[in-house]
N, C-alpha and C positions, 0 to 999 in steps of 0.2 A: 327667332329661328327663320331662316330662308324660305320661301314659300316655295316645298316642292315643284317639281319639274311637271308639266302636264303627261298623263297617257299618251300613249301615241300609237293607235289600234289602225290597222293596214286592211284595206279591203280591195281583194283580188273582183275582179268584178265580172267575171267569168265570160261564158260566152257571149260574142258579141251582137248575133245577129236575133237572144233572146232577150228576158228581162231585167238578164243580171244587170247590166249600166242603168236600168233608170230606178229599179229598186235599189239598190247601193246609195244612189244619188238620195232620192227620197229617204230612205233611212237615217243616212250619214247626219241631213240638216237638222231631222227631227231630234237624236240624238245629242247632237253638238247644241241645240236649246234647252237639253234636257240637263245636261253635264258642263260646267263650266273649267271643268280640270281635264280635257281632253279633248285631243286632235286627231283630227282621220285621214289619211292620206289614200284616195281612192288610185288604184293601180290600171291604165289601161287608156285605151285611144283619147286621147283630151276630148274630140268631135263627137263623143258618143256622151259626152255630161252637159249637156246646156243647161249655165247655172239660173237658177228661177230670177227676176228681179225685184221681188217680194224679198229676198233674202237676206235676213239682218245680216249687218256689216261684221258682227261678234261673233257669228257663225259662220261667215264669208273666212273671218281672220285665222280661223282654227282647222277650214277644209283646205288642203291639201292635194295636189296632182299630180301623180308621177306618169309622163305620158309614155306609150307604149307603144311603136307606130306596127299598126296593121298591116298584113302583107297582100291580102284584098280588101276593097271596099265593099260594105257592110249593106246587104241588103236587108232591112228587118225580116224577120219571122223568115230567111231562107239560110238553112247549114251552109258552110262553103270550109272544105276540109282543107284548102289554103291557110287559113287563116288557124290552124290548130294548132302551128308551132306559138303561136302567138299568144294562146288560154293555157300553156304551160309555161311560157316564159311569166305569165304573171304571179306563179304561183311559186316559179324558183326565184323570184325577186323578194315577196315577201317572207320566204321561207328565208332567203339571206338574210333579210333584215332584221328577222327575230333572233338570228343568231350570231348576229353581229349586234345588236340591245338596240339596233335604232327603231325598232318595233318589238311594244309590248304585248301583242298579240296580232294573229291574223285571222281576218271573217272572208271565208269566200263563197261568192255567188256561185248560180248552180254552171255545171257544164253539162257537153251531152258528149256523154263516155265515145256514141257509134262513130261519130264523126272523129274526134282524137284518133281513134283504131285504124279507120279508112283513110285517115294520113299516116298511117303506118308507122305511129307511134303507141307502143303499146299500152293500155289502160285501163285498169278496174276501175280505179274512183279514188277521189280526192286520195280518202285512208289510205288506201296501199300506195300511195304514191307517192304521199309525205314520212310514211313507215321507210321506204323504201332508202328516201334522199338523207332519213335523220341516222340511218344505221341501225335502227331497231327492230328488232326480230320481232315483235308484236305488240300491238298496239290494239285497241279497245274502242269502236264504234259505240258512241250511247247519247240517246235522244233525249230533250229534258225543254220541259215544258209550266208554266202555272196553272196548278189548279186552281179555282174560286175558291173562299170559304162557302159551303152550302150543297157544291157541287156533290153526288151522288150523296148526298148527307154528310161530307164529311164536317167538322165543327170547327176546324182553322185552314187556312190559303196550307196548300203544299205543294210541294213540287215532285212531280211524274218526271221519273228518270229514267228511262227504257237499254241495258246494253245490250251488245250480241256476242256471241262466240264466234259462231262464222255469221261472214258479212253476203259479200258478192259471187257468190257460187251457185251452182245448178240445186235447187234440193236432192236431186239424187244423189250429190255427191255428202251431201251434209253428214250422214252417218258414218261413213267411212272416214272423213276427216277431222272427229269427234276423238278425243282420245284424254287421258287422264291428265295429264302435263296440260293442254291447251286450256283445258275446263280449269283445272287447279290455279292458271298464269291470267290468264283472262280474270277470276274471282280477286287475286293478288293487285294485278292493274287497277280495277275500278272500287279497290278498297281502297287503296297508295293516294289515288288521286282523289277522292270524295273527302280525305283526311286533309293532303298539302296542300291540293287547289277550292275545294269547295267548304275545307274551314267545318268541315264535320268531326266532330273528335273519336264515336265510336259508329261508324256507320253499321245499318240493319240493310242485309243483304239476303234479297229471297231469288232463290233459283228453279227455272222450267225445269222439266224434264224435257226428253224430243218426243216420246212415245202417246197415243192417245192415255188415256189416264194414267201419264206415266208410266206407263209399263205393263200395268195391271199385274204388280206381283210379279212380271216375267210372261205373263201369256200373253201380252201384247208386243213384246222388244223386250230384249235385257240391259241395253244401253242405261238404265236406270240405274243396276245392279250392278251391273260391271263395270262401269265407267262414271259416271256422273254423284252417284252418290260417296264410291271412294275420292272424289278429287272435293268434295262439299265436306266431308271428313275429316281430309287433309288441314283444310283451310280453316276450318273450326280448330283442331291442333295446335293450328298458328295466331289463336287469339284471333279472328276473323267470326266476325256477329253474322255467319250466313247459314239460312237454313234451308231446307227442299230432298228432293225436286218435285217440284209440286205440279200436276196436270198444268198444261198452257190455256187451255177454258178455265178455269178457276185460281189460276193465280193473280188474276188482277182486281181480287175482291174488294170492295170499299173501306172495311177494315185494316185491310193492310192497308191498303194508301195514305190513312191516316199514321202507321206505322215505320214503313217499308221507304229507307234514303234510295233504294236503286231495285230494279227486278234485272236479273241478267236472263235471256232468252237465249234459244242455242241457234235457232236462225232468224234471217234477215224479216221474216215475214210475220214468223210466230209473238216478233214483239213489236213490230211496228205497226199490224195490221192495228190491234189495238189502240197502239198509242195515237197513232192518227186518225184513227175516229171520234178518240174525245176532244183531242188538242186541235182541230179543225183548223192545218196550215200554221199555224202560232210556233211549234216547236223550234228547236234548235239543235244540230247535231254539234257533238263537240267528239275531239279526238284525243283519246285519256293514253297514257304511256307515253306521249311525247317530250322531247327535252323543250316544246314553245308550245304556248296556248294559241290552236285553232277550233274556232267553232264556226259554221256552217248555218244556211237556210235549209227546210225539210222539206222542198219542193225543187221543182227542174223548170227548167229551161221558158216553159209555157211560150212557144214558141207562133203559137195560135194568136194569143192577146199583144204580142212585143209589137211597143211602139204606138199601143191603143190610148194609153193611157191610163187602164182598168188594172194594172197588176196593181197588188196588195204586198206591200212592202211591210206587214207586220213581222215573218219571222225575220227579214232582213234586221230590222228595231230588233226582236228578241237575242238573235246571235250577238248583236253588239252590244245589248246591257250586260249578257253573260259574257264574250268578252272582256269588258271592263271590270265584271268585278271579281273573276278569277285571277286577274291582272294585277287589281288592287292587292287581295287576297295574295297574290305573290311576294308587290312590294313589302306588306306589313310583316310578311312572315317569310323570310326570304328562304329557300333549303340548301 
């Protein structure tokens, strides 16, 4: 038989004047020593990758350059909203590339939202912006990280999977944007894809509430009542393994973790404050409802350290093993 075709995982390498080019870089080689079936083609200013000389030649032969030229020159650690046409061209290149198959997934560095907006390009974040170009009416932000075996006692390695319903929005507005369809679509999403991409056959889904003990019966909020638990109901009807909606301080108990394939949270804060205080920078954001597999670092810009040499390129490494093996996970079982 033919020896399959290598991977070929694309990393947008975000803004320039942070840490994304030298975490990508770092990443990419450790990775390509890790993986002997895949190729990374970093997307962005050639001048901004100085390759190591230490660099096996096996790994030299599988990294890849797509250059991207700058429309200022790149002062480290200072914004320059010049240069913001330039952290979105890299991300509709790779977005073309995964949908034309010359990339089986895309990893992008982090950007910094303010600066894109101050060039008068409008932008929430990565997610809505890849929802936006793929035609998809919504899409499913969810964080996902290793546990240890041990950690809070549990008794084997798991994986902490964190979604959200709403993502990048004020909390005030979060209630009001809360409705029974979105909670229902959002549950459907990160069941679809825990199944097709993540190779889970009946995934266990546990859901927040928004309200302090959920609700408290209705004397705290009725969003419990009247919204979130008919759309958990819904979803249960459709053969969906999910139950709640459980207090946001008590749902992330060590019992479930040992249980629990995903916790979906209704905002941005209420699931990641947690998740990133166990997962200590290691995580991975991935973007579930999409027609191409991206997944992301769960840190920004660190615009302080760029260029010091101190950034810690491990979620960079965690987004591209989970790239590759949703990737794989694709090849083997194509939909």
């Amino acid at each position: 038989m033919p020896h399959p075709a290598p991977l070929n995982l694309a990393i947008t390498t975000g803004e320039p004047a942070g840490i994304g080019p030298e975490v990508s870089l770092s990443a990419a080689a450790t990775f390509l020593a890790e993986q002997e079936d895949v190729e990374i083609t970093l997307l962005g200013a050639s001048d901004l990758f100085p390759i190591p000389k230490h660099l096996n030649p096996n790994v030299l032969a599988r990294l890849k350059f797509e250059n991207v030229e700058l429309q200022s020159p790149v002062q480290v650690g200072i914004l320059n909203s010049d240069n913001a046409a330039y952290v979105i061209k890299l991300l509709d290149l790779a977005l073309e590339g995964c949908k034309q198959q010359r990339f089986d997934a895309m990893v992008t560095a982090p950007v910094q939202k303010s600066v894109i907006n101050d060039a008068g390009i409008p932008f929430f974040g990565h997610t809505e912006y890849l929802a936006q170009h793929c035609g998809v009416g919504q899409v499913v932000m969810m964080l996902c990280a290793p546990l240890p075996k041990g950690f809070l006692g549990i008794k084997q390695a798991r994986d902490l999977r964190v979604a959200l319903v709403t993502t990048h929005i004020p909390l005030q507005a979060v209630a009001a944007t809360l409705n029974q369809s979105l909670i229902l679509r959002t549950i459907q999403i990160v069941a679809k894809d825990l199944q097709d991409r993540f190779g889970i056959e009946n995934p266990m889904i546990r859901m927040a509430g928004l309200n302090p003990h959920a609700g408290e019966s209705g004397y705290l909020g009725r969003e419990e009542i009247e919204v979130i638990a008919p759309a958990i109901k819904e979803a249960q009807s459709l053969g969906i393994a999910v139950s709640g909606p459980y207090p946001g301080d008590t749902m992330f108990d060590p019992i479930a973790l040992e249980k629990v394939d995903a916790f979906i949270a209704m905002y941005h804060d209420q699931g990641l404050a947690p998740f990133k205080f166990v997962t200590f920078g290691g995580g991975v954001n991935v973007t579930l409802g999409l027609p191409v597999i991206r997944t992301s670092v769960d840190h920004g810009t660190a615009l302080d350290i760029a260029g010091s040499g101190t950034a810690d390129s491990g979620s960079m490494l965690q987004a591209l093993r989970l790239a590759y093996q949703l990737a794989m996970n694709q090849r083997r079982h194509p939909q």
